[in-house]
Backbone as JSON Lines, residues from 0, in Angstrom:
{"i":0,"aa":"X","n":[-55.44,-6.83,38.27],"ca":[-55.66,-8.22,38.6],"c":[-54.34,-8.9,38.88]}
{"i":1,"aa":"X","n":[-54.46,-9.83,39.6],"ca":[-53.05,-10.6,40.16],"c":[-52.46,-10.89,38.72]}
{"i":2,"aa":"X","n":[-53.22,-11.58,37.81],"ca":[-52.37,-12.43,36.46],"c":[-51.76,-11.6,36.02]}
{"i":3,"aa":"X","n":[-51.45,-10.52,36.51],"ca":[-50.11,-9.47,35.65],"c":[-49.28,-9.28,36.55]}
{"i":4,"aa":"X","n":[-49.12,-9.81,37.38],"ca":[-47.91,-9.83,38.62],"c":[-47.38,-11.05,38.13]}
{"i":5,"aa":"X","n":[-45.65,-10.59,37.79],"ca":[-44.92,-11.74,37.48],"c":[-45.08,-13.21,38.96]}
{"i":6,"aa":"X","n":[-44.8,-13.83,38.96],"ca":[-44.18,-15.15,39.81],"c":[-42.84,-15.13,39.78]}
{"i":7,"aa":"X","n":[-42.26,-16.02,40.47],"ca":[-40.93,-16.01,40.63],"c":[-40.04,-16.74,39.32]}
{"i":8,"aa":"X","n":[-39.12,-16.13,39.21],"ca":[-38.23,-16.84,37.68],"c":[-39.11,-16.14,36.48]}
{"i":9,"aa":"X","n":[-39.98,-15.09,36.49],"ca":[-40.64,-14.73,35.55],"c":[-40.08,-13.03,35.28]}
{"i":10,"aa":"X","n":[-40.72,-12.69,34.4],"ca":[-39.89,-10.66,33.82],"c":[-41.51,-10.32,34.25]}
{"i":11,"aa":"X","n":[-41.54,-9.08,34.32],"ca":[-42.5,-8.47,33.82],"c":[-43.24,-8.48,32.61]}
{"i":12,"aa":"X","n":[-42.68,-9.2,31.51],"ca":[-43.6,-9.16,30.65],"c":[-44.73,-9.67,30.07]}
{"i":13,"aa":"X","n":[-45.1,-8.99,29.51],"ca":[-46.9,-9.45,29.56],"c":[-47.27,-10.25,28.25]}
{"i":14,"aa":"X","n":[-47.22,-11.45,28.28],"ca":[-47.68,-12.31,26.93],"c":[-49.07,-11.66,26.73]}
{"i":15,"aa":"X","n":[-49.24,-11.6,25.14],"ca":[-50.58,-11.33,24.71],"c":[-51.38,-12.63,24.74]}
{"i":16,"aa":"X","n":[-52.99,-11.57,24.91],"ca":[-53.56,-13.14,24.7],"c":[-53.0,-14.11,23.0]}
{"i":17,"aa":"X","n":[-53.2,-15.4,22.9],"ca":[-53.28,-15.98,21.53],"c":[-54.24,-16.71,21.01]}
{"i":18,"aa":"X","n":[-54.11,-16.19,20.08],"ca":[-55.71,-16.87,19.22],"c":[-54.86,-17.7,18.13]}
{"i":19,"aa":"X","n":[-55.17,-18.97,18.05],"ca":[-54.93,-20.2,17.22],"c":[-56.39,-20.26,16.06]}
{"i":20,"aa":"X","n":[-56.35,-19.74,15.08],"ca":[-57.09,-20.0,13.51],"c":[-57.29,-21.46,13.32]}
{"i":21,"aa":"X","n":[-58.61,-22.08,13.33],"ca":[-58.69,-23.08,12.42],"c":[-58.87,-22.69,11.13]}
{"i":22,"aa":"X","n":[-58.39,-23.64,10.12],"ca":[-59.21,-23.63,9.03],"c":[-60.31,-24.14,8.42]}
{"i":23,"aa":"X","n":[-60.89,-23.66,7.78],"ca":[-62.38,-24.67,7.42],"c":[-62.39,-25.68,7.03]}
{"i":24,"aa":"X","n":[-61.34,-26.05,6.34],"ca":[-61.42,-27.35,5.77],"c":[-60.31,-28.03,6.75]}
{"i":25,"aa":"X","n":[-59.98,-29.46,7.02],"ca":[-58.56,-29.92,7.18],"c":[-57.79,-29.64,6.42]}
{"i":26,"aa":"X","n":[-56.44,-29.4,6.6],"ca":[-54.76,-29.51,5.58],"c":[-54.64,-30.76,6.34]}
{"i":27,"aa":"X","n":[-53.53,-31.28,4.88],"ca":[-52.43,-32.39,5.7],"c":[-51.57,-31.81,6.44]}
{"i":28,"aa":"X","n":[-50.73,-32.6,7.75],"ca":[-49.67,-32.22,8.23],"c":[-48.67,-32.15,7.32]}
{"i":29,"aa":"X","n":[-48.01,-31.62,7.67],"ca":[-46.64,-31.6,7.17],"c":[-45.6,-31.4,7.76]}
{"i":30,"aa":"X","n":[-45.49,-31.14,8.85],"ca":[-44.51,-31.09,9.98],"c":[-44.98,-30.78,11.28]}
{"i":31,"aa":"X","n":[-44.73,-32.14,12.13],"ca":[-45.24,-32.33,13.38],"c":[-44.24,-31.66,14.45]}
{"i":32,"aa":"X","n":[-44.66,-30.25,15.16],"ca":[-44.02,-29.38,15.83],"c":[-44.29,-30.22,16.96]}
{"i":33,"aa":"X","n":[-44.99,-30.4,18.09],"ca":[-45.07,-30.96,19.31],"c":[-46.08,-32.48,19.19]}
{"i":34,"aa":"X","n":[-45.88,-33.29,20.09],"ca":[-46.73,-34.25,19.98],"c":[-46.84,-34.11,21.43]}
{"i":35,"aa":"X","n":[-48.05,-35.1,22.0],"ca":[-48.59,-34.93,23.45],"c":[-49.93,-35.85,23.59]}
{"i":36,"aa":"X","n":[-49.84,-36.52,25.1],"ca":[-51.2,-36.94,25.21],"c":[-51.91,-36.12,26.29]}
{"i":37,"aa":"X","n":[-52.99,-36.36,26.39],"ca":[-54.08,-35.31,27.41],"c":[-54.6,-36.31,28.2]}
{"i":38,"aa":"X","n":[-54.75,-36.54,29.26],"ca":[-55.33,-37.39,30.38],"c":[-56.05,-36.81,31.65]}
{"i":39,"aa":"X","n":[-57.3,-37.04,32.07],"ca":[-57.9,-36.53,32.97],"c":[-58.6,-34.79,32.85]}
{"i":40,"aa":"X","n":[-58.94,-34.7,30.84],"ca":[-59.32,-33.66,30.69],"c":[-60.56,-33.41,31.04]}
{"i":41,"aa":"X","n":[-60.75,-32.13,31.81],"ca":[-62.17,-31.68,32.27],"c":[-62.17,-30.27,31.47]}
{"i":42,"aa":"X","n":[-63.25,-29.94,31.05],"ca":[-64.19,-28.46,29.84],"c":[-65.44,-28.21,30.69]}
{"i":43,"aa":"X","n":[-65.0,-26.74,31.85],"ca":[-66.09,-26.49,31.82],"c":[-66.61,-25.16,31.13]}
{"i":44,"aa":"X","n":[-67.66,-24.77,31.01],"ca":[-68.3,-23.58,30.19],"c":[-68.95,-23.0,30.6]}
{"i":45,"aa":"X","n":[-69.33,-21.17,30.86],"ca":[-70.05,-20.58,31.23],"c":[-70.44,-19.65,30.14]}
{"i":46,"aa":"X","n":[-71.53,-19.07,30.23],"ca":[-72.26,-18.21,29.31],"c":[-71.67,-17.13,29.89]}
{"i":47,"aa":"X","n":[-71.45,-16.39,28.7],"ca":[-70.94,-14.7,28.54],"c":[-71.55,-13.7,28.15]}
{"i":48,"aa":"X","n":[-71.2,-12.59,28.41],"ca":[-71.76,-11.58,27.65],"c":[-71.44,-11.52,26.31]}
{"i":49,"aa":"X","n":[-72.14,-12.09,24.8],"ca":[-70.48,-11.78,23.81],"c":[-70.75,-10.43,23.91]}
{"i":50,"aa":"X","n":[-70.75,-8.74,24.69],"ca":[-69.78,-7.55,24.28],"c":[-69.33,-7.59,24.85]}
{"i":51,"aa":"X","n":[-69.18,-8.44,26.34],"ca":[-67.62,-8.07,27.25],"c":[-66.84,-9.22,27.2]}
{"i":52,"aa":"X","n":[-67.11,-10.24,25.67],"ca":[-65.93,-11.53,24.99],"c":[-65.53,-10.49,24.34]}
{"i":53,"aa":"X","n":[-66.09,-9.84,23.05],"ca":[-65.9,-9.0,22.22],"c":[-64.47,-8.3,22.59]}
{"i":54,"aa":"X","n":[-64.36,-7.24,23.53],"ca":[-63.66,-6.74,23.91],"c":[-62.03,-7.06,24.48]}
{"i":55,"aa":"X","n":[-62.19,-8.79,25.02],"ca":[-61.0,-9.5,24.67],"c":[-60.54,-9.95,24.09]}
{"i":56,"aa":"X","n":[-61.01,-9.79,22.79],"ca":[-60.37,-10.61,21.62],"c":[-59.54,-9.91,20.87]}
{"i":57,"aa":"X","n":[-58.94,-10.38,20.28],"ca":[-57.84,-9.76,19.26],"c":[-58.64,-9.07,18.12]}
{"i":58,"aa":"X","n":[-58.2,-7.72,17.59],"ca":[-58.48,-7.09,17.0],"c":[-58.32,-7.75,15.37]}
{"i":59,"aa":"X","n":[-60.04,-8.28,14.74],"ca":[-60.72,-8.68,13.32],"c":[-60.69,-9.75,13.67]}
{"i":60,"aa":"X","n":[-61.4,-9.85,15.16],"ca":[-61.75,-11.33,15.6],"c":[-63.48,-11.18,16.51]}
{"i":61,"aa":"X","n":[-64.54,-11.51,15.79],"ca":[-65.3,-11.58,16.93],"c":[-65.84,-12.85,18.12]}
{"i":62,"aa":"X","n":[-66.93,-12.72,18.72],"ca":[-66.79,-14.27,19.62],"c":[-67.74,-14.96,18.89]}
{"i":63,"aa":"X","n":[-67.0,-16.29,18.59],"ca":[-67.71,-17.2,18.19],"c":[-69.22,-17.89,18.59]}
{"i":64,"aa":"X","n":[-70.23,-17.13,18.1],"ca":[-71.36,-17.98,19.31],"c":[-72.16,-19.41,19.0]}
{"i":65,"aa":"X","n":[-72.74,-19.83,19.94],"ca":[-73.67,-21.05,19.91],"c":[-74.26,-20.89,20.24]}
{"i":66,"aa":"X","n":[-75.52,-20.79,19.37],"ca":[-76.93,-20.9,19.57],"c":[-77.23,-19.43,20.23]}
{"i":67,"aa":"X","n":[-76.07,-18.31,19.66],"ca":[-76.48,-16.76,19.98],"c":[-75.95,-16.51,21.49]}
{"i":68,"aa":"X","n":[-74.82,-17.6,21.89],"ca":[-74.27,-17.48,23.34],"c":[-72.69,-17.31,22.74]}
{"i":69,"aa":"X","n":[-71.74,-16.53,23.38],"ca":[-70.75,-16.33,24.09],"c":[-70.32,-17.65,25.11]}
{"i":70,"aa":"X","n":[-68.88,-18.32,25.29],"ca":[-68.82,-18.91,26.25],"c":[-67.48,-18.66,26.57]}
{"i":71,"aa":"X","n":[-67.33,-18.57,27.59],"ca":[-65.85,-18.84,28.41],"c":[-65.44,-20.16,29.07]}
{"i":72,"aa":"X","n":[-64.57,-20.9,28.54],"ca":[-63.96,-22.3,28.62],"c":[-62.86,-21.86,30.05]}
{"i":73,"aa":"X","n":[-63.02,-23.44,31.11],"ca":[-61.83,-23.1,31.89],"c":[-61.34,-24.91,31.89]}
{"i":74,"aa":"X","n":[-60.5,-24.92,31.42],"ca":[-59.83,-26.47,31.08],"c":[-58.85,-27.03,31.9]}
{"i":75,"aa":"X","n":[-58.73,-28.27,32.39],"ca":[-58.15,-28.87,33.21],"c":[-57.53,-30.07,32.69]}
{"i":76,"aa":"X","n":[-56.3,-30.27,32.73],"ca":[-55.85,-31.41,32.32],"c":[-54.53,-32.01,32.76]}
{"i":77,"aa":"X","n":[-54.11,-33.11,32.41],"ca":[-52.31,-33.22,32.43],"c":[-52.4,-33.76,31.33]}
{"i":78,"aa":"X","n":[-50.9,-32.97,31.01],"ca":[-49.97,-33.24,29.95],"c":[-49.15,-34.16,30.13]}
{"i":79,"aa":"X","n":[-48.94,-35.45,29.27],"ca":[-47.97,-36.95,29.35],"c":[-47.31,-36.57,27.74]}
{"i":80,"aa":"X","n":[-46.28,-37.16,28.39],"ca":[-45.34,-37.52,26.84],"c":[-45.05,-36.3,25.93]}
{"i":81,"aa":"X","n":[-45.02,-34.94,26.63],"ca":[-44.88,-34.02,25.15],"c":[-43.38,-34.19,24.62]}
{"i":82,"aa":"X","n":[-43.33,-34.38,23.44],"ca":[-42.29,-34.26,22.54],"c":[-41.84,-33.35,21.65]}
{"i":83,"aa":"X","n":[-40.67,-32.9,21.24],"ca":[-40.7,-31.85,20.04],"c":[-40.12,-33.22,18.89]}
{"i":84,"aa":"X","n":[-41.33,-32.14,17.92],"ca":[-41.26,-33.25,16.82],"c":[-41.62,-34.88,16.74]}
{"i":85,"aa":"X","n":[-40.6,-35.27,15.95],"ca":[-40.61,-37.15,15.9],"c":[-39.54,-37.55,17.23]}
{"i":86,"aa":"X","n":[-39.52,-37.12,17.91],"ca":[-38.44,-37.38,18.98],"c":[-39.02,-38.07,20.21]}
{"i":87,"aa":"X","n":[-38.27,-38.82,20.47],"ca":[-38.8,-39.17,22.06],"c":[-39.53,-38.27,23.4]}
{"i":88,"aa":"X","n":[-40.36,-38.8,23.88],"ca":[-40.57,-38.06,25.0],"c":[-40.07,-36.93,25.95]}
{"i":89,"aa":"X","n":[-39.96,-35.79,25.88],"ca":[-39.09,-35.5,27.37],"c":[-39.74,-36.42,29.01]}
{"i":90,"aa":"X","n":[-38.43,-36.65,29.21],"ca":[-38.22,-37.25,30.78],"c":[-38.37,-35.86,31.53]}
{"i":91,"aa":"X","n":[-39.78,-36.26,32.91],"ca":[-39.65,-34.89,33.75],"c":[-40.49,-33.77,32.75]}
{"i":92,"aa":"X","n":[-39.67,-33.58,32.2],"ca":[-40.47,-32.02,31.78],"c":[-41.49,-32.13,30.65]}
{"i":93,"aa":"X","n":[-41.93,-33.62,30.53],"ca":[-43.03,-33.83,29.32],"c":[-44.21,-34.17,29.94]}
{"i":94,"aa":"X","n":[-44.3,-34.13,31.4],"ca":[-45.4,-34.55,31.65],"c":[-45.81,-33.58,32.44]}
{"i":95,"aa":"X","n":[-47.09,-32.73,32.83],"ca":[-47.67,-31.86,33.83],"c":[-48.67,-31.57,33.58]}
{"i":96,"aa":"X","n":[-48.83,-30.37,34.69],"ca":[-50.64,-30.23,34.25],"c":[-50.96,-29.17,34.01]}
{"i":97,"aa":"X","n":[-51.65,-28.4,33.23],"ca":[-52.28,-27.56,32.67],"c":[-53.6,-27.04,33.3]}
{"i":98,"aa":"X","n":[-53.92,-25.76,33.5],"ca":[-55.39,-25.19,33.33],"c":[-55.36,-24.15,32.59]}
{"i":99,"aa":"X","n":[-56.37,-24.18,31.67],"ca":[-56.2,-22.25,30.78],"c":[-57.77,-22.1,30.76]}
{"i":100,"aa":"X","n":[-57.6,-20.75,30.77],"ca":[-58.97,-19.99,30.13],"c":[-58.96,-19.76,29.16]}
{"i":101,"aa":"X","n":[-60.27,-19.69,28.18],"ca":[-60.17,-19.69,26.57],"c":[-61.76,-19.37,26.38]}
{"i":102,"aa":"X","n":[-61.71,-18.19,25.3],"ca":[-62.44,-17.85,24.96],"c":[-62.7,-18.35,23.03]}
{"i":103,"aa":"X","n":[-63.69,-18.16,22.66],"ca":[-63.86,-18.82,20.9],"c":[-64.25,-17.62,20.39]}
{"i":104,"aa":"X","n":[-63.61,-17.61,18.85],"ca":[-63.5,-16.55,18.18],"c":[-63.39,-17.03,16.58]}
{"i":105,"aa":"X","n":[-63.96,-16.22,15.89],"ca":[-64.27,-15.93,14.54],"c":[-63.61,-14.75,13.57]}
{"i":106,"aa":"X","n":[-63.0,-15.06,12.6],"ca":[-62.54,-14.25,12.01],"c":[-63.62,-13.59,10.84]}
{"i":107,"aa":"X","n":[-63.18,-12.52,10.02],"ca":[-63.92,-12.1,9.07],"c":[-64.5,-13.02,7.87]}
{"i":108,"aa":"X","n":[-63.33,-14.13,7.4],"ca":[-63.72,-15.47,6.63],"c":[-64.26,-16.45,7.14]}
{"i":109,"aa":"X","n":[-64.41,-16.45,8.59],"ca":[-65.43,-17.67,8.95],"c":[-64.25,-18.9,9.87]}
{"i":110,"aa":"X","n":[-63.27,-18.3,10.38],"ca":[-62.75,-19.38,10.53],"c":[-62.59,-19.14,12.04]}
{"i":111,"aa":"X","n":[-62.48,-20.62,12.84],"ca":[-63.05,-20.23,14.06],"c":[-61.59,-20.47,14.97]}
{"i":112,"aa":"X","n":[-61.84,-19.8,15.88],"ca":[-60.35,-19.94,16.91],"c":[-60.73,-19.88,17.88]}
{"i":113,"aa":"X","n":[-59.57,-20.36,19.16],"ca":[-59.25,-20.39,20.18],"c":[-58.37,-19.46,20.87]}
{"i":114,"aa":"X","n":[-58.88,-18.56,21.52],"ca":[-58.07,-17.23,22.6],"c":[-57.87,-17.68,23.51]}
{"i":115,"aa":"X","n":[-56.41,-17.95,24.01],"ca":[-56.13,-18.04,25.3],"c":[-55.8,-17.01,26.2]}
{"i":116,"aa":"X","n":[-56.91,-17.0,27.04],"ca":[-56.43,-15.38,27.91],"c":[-55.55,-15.8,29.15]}
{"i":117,"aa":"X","n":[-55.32,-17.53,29.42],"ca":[-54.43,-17.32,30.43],"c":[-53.87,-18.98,30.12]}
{"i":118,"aa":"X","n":[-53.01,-19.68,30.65],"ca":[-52.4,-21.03,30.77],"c":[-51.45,-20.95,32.37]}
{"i":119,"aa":"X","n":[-52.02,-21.66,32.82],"ca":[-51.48,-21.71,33.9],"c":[-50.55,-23.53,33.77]}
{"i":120,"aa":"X","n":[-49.2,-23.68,34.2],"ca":[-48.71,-24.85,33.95],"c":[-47.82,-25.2,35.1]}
{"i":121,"aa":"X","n":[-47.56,-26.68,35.91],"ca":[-46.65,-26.89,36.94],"c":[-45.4,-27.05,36.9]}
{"i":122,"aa":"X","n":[-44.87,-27.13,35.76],"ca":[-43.04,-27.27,35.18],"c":[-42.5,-25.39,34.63]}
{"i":123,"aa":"X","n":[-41.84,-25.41,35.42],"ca":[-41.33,-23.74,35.15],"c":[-40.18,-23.5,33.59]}
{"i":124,"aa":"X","n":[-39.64,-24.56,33.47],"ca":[-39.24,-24.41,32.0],"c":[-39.95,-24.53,30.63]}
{"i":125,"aa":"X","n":[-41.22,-25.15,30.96],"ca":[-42.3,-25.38,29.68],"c":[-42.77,-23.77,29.76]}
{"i":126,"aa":"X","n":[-42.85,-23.09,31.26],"ca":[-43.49,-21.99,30.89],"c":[-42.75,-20.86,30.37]}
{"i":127,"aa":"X","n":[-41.66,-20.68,30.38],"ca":[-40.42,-20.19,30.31],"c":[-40.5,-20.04,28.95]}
{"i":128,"aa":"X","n":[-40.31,-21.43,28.05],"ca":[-40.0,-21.27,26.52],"c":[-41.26,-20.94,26.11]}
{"i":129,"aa":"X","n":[-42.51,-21.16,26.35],"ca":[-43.93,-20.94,26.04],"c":[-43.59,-19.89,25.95]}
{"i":130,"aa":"X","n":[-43.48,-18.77,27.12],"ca":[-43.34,-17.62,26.91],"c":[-42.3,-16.82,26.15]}
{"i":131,"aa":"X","n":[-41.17,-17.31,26.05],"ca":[-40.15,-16.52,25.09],"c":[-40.5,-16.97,23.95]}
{"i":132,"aa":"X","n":[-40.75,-18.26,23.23],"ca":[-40.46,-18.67,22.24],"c":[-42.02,-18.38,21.55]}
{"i":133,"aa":"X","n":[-42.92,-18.05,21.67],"ca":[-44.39,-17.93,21.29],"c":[-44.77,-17.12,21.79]}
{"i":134,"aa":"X","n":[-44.61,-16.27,23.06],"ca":[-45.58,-15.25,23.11],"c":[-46.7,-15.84,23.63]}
{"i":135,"aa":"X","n":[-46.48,-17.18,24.7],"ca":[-48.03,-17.16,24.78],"c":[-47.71,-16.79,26.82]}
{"i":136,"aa":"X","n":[-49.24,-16.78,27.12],"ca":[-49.02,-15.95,28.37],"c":[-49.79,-17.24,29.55]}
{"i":137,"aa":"X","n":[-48.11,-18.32,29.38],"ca":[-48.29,-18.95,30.36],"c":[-47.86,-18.27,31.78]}
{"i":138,"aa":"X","n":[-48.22,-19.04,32.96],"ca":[-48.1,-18.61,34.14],"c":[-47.22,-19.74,35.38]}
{"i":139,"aa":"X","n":[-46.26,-19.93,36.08],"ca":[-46.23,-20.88,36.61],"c":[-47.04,-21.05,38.02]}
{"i":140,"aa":"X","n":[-47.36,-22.14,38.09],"ca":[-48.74,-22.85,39.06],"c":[-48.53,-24.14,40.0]}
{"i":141,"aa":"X","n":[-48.9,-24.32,40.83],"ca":[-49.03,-25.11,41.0],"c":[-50.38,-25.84,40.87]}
{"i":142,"aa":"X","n":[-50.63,-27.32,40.7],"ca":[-51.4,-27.66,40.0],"c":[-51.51,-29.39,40.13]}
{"i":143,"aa":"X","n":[-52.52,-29.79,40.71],"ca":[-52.84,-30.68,40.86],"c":[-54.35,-31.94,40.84]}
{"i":144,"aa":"X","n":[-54.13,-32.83,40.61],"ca":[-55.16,-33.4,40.1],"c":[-55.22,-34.95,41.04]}
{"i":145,"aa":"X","n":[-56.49,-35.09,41.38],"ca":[-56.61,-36.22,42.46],"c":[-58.12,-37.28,42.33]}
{"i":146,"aa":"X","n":[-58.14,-38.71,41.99],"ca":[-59.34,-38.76,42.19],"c":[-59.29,-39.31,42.99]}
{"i":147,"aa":"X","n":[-60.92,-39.59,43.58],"ca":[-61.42,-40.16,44.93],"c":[-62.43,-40.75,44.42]}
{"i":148,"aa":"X","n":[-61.8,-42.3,44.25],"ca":[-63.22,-42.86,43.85],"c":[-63.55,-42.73,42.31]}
{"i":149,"aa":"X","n":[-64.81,-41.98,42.08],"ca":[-65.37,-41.65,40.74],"c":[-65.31,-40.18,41.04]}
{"i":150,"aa":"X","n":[-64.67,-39.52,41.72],"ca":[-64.37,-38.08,41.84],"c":[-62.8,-37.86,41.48]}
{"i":151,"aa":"X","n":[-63.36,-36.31,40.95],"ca":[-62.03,-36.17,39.97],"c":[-61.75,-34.43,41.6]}
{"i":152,"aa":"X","n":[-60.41,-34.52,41.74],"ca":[-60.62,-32.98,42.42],"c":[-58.96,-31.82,41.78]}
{"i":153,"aa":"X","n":[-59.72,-31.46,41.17],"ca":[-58.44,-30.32,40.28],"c":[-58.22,-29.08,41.36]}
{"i":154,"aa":"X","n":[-57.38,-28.79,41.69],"ca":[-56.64,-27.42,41.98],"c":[-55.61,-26.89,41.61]}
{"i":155,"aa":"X","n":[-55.61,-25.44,41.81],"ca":[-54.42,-24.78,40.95],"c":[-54.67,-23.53,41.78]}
{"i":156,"aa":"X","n":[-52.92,-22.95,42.06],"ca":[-52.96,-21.4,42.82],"c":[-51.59,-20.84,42.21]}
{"i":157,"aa":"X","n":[-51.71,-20.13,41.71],"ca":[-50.2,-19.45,41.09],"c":[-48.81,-19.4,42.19]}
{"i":158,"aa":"X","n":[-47.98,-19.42,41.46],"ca":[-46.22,-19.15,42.54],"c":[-46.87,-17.62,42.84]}
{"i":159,"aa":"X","n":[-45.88,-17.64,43.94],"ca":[-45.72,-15.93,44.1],"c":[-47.04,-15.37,44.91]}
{"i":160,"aa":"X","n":[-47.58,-16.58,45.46],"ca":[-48.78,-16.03,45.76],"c":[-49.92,-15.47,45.25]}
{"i":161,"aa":"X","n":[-50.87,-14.02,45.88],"ca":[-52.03,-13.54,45.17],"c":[-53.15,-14.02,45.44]}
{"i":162,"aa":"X","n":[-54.11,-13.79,44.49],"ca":[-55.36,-14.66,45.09],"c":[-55.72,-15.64,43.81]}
{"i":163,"aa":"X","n":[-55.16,-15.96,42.56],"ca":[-55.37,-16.19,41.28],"c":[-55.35,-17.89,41.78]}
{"i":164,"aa":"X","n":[-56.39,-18.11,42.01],"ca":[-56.49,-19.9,42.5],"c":[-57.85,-20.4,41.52]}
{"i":165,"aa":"X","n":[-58.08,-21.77,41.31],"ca":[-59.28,-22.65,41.18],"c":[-58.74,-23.81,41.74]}
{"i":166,"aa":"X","n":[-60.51,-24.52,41.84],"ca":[-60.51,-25.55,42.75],"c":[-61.82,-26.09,42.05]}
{"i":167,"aa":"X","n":[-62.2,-27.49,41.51],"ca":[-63.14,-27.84,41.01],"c":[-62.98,-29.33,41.14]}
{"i":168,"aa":"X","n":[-64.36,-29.73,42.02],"ca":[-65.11,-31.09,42.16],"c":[-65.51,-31.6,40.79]}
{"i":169,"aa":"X","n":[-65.02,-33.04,39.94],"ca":[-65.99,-33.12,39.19],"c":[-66.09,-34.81,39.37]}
{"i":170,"aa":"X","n":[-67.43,-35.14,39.34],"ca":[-68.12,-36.61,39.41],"c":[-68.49,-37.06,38.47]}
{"i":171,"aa":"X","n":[-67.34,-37.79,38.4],"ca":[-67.52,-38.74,37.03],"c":[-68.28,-40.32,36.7]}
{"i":172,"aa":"X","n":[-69.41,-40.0,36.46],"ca":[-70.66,-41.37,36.37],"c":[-70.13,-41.72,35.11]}
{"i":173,"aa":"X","n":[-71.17,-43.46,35.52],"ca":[-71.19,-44.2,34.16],"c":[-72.19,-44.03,33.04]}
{"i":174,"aa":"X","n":[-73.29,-42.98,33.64],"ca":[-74.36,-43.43,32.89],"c":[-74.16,-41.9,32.09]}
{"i":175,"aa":"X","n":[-74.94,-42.13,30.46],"ca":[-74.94,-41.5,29.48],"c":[-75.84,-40.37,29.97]}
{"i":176,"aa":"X","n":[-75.24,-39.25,29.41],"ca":[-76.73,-38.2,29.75],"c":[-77.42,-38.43,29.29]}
């Protein structure tokens, strides 16, 4: 598949997927690693097989289901204001946009997580330290977000070419489902 072909400014190496553990209960914070706002987030969801989720998940993790479904998440957003820590904003490199795929997962105690099998992001140094400093298997993208009206229109196609693109219409009404 293309997502294992580096992009440009990238190594060959292959971030694993990452699975983020909730816990069952809340903890207090105790030290605020990144802060960030999310604007213009879109979640969409498709039904899966859970044995071919199963099989991407990290090993003493199974897929979390609902209502006996498997789902695969593909998320759209921009990122404003990320900060490390209590610190001011980064200028430029705190704001961009994001799409990842994410699958949900369960551990043996019940606690439920988030697998990211991909992050695609438009600032090449967020993806850079993402990737050295965590291990997670961002990608650089281009990536853009436009509305028209009460239409929202997201696209995204990786550097370096390939065929690894999305493109999603979404119409955003007033009325409640």
């Amino acid at each position: 598949m293309e997502r294992d072909r580096p992009g440009p400014g990238l190594s060959a190496h292959r971030p694993r997927p990452v699975e983020a553990l909730t816990p069952l209960a809340p903890r207090p914070v105790r030290r605020v690693l990144f802060r960030q706002s999310w604007r213009d987030l879109v979640f969409l969801h498709w039904v899966a097989d859970p044995f071919e989720v199963a099989r991407l998940l990290p090993a003493g993790t199974v897929p979390d289901l609902h209502q006996g479904r498997a789902y695969v998440g593909l998320v759209f957003f921009r990122m404003d204001d990320l900060a490390c820590g209590r610190t001011p904003a980064l200028p430029y490199l705190g704001s961009f946009g994001e799409v990842n795929v994410r699958l949900y997962s369960r551990d043996a105690a019940g606690r439920r997580g988030v697998v990211f099998r991909s992050l695609d992001c438009d600032r090449l140094l967020p993806v850079l330290t993402a990737r050295w400093a965590f291990g997670l298997p961002y990608w650089w993208s281009r990536i853009s977000g436009k509305w028209f009206d009460s239409r929202l229109l997201y696209s995204t196609s990786r550097h370096g070419g390939g065929s690894t693109r999305a493109r999603v219409w979404i119409d955003v009404g007033t009325d409640p489902w």
